[in-house]
C-alpha positions, 0 to 999 in steps of 0.5 A: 607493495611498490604499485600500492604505495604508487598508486596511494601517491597518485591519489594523494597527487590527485586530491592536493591538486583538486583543494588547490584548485578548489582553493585558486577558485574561491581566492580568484571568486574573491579577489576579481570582484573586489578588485573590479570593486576598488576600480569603480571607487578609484574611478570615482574619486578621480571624477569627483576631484576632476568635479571638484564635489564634496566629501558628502557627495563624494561618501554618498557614491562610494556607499552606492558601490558599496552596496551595489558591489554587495547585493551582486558578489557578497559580503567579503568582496563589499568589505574589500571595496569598503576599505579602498573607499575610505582611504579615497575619502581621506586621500582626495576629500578630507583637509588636508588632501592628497595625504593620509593625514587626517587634521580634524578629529571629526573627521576620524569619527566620519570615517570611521562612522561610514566604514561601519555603515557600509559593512553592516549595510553591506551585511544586511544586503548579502543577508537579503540577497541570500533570503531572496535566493533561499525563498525562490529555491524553496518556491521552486521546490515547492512547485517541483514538489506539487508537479512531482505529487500530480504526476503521481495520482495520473500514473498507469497502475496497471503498469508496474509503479516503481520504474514509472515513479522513479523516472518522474522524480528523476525527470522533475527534480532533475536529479543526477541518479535515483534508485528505489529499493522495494524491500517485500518483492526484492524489486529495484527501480532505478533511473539516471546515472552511476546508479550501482553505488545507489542501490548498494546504500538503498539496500544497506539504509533499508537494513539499517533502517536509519537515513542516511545524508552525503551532503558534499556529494548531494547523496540523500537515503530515505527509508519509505515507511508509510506504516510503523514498518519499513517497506523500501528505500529511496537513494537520491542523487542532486546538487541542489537537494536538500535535506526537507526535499529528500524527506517529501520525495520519499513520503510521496513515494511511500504513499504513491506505492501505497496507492498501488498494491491497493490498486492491486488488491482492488483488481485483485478482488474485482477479477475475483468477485467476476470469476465467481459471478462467472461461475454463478451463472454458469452453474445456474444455467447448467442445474436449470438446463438438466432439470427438464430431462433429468425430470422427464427421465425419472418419470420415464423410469418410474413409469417402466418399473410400474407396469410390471411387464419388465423380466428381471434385467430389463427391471434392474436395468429401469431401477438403476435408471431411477436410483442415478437419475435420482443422485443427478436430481440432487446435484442439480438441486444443491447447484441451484442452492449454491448459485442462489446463495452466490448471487450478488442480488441475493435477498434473504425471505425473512420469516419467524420459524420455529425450530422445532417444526423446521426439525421435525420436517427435516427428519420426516424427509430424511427418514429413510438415510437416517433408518438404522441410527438412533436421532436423539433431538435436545431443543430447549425450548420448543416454542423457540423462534428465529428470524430467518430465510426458511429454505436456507436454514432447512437447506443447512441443518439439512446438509449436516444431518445428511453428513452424519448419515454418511460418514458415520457407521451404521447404527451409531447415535446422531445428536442434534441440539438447538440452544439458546444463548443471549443473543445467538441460536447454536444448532450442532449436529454430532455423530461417531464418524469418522475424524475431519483432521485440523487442517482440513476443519476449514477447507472442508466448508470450500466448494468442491472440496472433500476430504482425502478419506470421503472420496473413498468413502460415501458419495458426494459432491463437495457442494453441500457445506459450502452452502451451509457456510453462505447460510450462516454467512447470509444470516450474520452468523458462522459455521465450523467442525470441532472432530476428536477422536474418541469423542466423534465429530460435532457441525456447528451453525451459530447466527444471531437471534434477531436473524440475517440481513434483508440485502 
């Protein structure tokens, strides 16, 4: 309690001898120039008796010191030495001198005439003064602001921003501390001194989302909202910083992390957009580079098994060369499809097909994997057209009756349906197989991807419906699963009647 109350009397201690200084600075502030003010008029009108001029000439100079006295100090010290002027007027100049009797009322009206004159001249010139000194501190700003704007735009965003931004406000508006609180990474930059106490306001007026202005100790916070949402906030720390400075440091800053998790996103999706062009060629080199021997080993195969001279291991070996090489032929195929529909420079070959054929050439090839299900076809319109890539569709619709196949028992029915609506062509392919779970309804359509109960099941390589997807996307249109049970699971491809892009 003792060393409470000790160390509460240091403090108030402390804070009286700091206002009395205060205070001893602003009088001696005052009191030195008026008194330097007083001298010069004192001076004179000791050299205007010893000149023997006259009150006009005598009232012209004492007005000069006047103003002079208020565009160097100010107003109050203009009005001290005002004062003294007019008691040296009517001392030395006015009848009768060396008194401060005044004989001529005119006189009274002189006097009283030039005190006005001198403080309202010595006002308009403190007001001048303090215009001139406001415009070049704004300049100044201004210029501090267009250094701190330029410095911006050249910053290196593929340094991290925040501790590059936050050292060139510091350096540029040479302020004392400067802290920038990034509120969705958790992240502070910080620059210059006693900077802890700024971080803690950075954080609360970020919480508060209200700023924040300590203008005894130069303490400004701004919450950076370069949206309707709050993403951060600025804690600034200079004499000289005003309210208007604060509010464009921190829509600058704002908008220079604005600029940078753009930067981001753009590397972002170029190293993305190289990555899988990357994998593109790869894939494209290697389905070329197996096609030759794969071919060479199928006719190898084909040719062994014909001649009919083989026993019967040597004819179940030969037959299994055929039946694996046949698999790898159809996995070179489909990474062939999918580097072509990968490929920046992809062109769609648009042409009028007619659905009806395209379905019937489909089911003629697919003959044999669909033998045991019973394919029912519902098309509207036999005649109906669309303008298309050929392969690419056939590529597509073929993929989703090869699934059907597959993952539904034997046996089952398949429906396949084309329709019509206003302006978009449905094609959907249903089967009673087995259920696709909501959250695997997209993933499914990513290359590579198979769902947990497929890779026990039929045999697959994850690349067929993605590249039913790039169709669908390459014609402006979209592909998606709808899977209940007890109701099987429908494909769906949609794209718009008047077909796909040429680019």
């Amino acid at each position: 309690m003792a060393g409470r109350f000790i160390i509460s009397r240091v403090k108030r201690e402390s804070f009286k001898e700091h206002d009395e200084s205060h205070s001893s600075g602003t009088l001696k502030r005052v009191l030195v120039p008026s008194a330097a003010g007083v001298l010069a008029v004192i001076l004179v009108a000791y050299l205007g008796v010893r000149l023997q001029i006259n009150l006009t000439t005598a009232g012209f100079l004492h007005f000069l010191i006047i103003v002079l006295v208020a565009m160097i100090w100010g107003f109050w010290q203009a009005t001290m030495t005002s004062l003294a002027a007019v008691i040296c007027l009517n001392y030395f100049f006015i009848e009768p001198v060396y008194t401060f009797r005044i004989a001529d009322p005119q006189n009274w009206v002189a006097l009283i005439t030039f005190e006005c004159t001198a403080v309202l001249v010595s006002r308009l010139s403190t007001q001048l003064e303090a215009e001139a000194r406001n415009a070049n501190r704004e300049r100044r700003n201004m210029e501090k602001l267009y250094e701190l704007s330029r410095k911006i735009l050249v910053l290196d965003w593929q340094l991290v921003s925040g501790p590059q931004i936050v050292s060139q406000i510091q350096q540029i508006l040479e302020l004392d501390g400067v802290v920038l609180f990034q509120a969705p990474l958790i992240e502070v930059s910080a620059a210059g001194q006693n900077i802890s106490q700024l971080e803690s306001l950075a954080r609360q007026v970020y919480s508060e989302t209200l700023d924040r202005d300590d203008a005894e100790s130069g303490t400004r916070v701004r919450v950076l909202r370069p949206g309707p949402n709050a993403m951060g906030a600025i804690a600034l720390r200079g004499i000289n910083l005003s309210r208007i400075m604060a509010d464009a440091v921190a829509s600058l800053t704002a908008a220079a992390l604005e600029r940078s998790k753009s930067f981001e996103r753009e590397s972002r999706a170029e190293a993305a957009r190289q990555g899988e062009q990357l994998r593109t060629t790869v894939l494209d080199s290697l389905a070329h580079a197996f096609k030759t021997p794969l071919t060479a080993i199928r006719a190898a195969g084909s040719g062994l098994i014909e001649t009919g001279r083989l026993d019967s291991a040597q004819q179940v070996l030969a037959t299994l060369i055929d039946h694996e090489s046949a698999k790898l032929n159809e996995l070179t195929t489909r990474l062939l499809q999918a580097a072509r529909m990968d490929a920046a420079e992809t062109r769609l070959q648009l042409e009028e097909v007619v659905l009806s054929d395209l379905m019937d050439e489909i089911l003629t090839e697919f003959s044999d994997q669909l033998e045991g299900h019973a394919v029912r076809v519902s098309i509207a319109n036999p005649d109906l057209a669309a303008q298309g890539d050929r392969e690419l569709l056939a590529a597509a619709v073929t993929q989703y009756i090869d699934n059907a196949a597959k993952y539904s028992p034997p046996g089952s029915p398949i429906a396949i349906s084309i329709q019509k609506s206003t302006d978009a062509i449905l094609i959907s392919v249903h089967n009673e197989g087995s259920i696709v779970r909501p959250e695997d309804r997209e993933r499914i359509f990513e290359r590579f991807y198979r769902g947990p109960g497929a890779n026990h099941g039929a045999p697959g390589t994850g690349l067929g419906l993605s590249i039913t997807k790039k169709a669908a996307e390459a014609h402006r249109g979209r592909a998606w699963v709808e899977s209940e049970d007890g109701k099987g699971t429908t494909f769906f491809l949609s794209f718009p009647i008047a077909g796909g892009s040429a680019s």
